[in-house]
N, C-alpha and C positions, 0 to 999 in steps of 0.2 A: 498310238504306240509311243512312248515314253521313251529316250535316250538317255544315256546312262555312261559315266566317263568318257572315254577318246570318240566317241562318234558324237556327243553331243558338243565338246570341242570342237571337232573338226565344223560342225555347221555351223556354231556361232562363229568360227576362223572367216567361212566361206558366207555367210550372210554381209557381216561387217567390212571383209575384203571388196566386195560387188560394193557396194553403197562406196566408201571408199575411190575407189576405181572409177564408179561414173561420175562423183562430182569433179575428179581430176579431170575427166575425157570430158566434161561438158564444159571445163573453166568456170563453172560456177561460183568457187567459192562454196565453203562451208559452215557452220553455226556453230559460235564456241559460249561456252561458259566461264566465267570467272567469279570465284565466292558463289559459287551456285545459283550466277544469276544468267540470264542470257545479256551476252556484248553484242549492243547497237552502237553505232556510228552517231559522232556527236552532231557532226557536218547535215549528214542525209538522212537520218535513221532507219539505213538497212541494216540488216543482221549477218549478210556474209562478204566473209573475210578468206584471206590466201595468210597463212600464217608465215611466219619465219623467227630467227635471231637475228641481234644486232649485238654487237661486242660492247661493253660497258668500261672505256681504255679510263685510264688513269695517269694524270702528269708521271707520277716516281716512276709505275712499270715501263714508260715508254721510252722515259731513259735508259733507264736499262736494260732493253727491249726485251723486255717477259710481259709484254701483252696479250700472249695466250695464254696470262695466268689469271689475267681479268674474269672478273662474273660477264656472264652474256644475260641481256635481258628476252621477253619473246614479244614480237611486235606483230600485230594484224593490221593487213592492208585493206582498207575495203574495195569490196569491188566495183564498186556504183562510181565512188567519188574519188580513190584512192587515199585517203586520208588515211594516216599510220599513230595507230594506239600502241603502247608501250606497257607490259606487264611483267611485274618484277617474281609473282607466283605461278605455276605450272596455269595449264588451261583445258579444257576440257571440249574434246568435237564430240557436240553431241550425234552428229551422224554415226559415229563408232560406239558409243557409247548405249544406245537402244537396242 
C-alpha cells in the first residue's frame, strides 16, 4: 500500500523522530555531514558527534554590546575524545535525513 500526502508525512515525522530520540536517550552522539561528506574526528576518527553553537563575538559589537548581533558558528563535540570541530556552513544529521 502506497501513502499519499499527510499520512505519508506523518510516518516520515514519526520514523525520523524515533531515530532522533534514541540516539539522545542512548548519548550516543550522531553522524553529520558537511559538503556532502561524512565529519570524522581529526584527534580519534569516530564519526559521532553532539552538535551545538558557539557565538562568533567581535572587538566593535562588544563594545557596544550587540553581540547578539554576531554570526554564531555550528561546532561538533565528539564523543569518543571530546575534541570541538568549528563549521561556518549548515550541517547535515544523517540519521534524520534517511
Amino acid at each position: 500500500m502506497r501513502l499519499y500526502g499527510t499520512s505519508r508525512f506523518i510516518m516520515i515525522f514519526w520514523k525520523r523522530f524515533i531515530r532522533f530520540t534514541a540516539g539522545v536517550i542512548n548519548d550516543r552522539g550522531f553522524e553529520y555531514e558537511a559538503g556532502g561528506k561524512l565529519v570524522s574526528c581529526h584527534q580519534c576518527g569516530t564519526t559521532r558527534f553532539q552538535k551545538s553553537k558557539a557565538q562568533l563575538n567581535t572587538k566593535d559589537m562588544t563594545v557596544l554590546r550587540l553581540d547578539f548581533l554576531d554570526k554564531s558558528a555550528k561546532t561538533l563535540r565528539c564523543k569518543k575524545c571530546g575534541s570541538i570541530l568549528w563549521f561556518g556552513k549548515p550541517l547535515r544529521n544523517r540519521a534524520l535525513s534517511k
